[in-house]
SERO-4910 file (N, C-alpha, C, O; in steps of 0.05 Angstrom, whole numbers):
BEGIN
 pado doro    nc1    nc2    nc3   cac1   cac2   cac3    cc1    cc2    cc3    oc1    oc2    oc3
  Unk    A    377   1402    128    353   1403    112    360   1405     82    378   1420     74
  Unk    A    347   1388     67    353   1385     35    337   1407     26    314   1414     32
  Unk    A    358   1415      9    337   1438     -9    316   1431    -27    318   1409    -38
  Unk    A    294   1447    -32    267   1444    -53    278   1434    -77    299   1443    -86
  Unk    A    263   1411    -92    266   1392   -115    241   1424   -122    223   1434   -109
  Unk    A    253   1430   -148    243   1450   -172    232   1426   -191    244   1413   -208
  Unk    A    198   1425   -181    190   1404   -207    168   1415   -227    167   1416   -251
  Unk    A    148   1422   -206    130   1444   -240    144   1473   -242    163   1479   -228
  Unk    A    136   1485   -255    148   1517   -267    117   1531   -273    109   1543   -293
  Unk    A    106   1525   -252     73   1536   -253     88   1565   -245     87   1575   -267
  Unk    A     97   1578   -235    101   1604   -222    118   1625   -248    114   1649   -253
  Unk    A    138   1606   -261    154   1620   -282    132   1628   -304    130   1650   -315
  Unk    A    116   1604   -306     94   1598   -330     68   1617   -326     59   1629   -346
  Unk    A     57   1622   -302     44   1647   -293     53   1685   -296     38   1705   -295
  Unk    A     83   1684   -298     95   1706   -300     94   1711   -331     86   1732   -340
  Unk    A    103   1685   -349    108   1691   -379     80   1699   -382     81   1718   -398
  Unk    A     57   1694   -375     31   1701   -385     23   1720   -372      0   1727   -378
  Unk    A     39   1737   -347     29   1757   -336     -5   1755   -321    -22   1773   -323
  Unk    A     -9   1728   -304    -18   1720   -292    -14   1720   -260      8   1724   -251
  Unk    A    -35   1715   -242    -26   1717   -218    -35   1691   -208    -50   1676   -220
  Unk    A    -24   1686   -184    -39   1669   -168    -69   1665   -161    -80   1644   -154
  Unk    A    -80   1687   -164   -103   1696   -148   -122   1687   -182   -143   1677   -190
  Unk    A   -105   1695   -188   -127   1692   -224   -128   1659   -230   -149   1649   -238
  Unk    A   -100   1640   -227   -100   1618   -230   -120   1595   -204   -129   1572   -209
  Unk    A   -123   1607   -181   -133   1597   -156   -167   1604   -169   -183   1586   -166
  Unk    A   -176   1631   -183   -199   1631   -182   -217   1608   -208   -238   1597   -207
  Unk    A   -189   1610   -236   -203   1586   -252   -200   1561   -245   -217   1544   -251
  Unk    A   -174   1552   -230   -181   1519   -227   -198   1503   -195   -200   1481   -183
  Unk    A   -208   1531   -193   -228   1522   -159   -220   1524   -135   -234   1523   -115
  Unk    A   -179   1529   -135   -176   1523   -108   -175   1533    -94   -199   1538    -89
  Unk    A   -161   1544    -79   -154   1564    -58   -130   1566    -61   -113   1550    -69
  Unk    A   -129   1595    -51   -101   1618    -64    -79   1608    -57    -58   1607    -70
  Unk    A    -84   1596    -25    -58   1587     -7    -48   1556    -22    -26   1545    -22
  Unk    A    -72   1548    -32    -53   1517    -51    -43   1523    -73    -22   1511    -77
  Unk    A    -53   1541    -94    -32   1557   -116     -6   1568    -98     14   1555   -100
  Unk    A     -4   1589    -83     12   1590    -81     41   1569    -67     65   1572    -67
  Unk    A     23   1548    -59     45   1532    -43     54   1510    -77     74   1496    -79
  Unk    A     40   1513    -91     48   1498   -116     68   1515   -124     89   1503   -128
  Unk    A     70   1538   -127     77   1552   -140    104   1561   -133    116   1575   -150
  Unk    A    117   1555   -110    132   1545    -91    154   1523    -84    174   1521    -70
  Unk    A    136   1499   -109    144   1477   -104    135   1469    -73    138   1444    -70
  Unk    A    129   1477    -57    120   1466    -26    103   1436    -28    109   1416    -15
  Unk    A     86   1438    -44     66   1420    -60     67   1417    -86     80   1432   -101
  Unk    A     49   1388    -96     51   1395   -129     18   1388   -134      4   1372   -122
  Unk    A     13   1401   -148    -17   1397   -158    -25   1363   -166     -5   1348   -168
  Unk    A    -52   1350   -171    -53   1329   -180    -43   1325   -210    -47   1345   -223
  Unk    A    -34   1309   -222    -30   1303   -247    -65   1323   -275    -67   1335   -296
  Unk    A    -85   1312   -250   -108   1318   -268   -106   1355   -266   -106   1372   -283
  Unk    A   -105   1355   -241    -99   1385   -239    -82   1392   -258    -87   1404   -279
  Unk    A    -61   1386   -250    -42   1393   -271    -47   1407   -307    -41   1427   -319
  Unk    A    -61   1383   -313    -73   1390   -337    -93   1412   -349    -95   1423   -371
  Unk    A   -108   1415   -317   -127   1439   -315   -110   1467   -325   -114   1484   -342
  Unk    A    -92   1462   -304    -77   1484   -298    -63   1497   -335    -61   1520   -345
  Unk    A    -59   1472   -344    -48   1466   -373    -59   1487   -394    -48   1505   -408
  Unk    A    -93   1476   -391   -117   1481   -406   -116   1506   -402   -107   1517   -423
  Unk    A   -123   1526   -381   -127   1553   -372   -109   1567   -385   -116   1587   -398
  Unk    A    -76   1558   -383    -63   1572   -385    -53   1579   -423    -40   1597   -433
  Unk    A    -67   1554   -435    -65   1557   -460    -36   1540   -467    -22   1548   -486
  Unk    A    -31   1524   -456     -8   1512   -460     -1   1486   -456    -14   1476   -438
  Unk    A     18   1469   -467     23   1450   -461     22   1436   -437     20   1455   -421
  Unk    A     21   1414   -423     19   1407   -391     59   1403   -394     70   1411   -373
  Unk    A     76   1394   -412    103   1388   -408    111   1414   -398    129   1416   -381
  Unk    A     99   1437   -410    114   1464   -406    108   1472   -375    115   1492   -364
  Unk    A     95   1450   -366     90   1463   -329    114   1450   -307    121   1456   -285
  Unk    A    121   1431   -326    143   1418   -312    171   1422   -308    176   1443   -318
  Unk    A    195   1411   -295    218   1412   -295    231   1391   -310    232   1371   -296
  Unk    A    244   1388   -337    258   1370   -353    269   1352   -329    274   1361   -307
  Unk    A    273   1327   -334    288   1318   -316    309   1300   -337    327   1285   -328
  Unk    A    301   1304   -367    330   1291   -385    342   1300   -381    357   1283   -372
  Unk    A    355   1329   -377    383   1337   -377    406   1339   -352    426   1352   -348
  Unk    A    388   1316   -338    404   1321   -306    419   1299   -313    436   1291   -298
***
């Protein structure tokens, strides 16, 4: 089994703002169990989501991601 590709940083990016799952699941509509499986990397949110997620959080949408220049 290949290990988890680390691609958004929704979970690091929730911690720096001292946010929870439960708080990000209740502004972008979804349900707790798809934040947390984002949050996980298990899943990745839609691109549009993504942006939501962006908006709420007061921050850039690049800052939700994993760089992939420096690999």
């Amino acid at each position: 089994m290949t290990s988890k590709k680390q691609i958004n940083r929704i979970r690091v990016v929730l911690a720096e703002k001292d946010r929870t799952n439960k708080w990000l699941s209740e502004k972008v509509g979804k349900n707790r169990t798809t934040v947390s499986r984002w949050c996980t990397n298990d899943m990745q949110p839609s691109l549009e989501t993504l942006v939501e997620i962006a908006e709420v959080l007061e921050i850039d949408v690049r800052e939700l991601l994993v760089s992939t220049a420096d690999k």
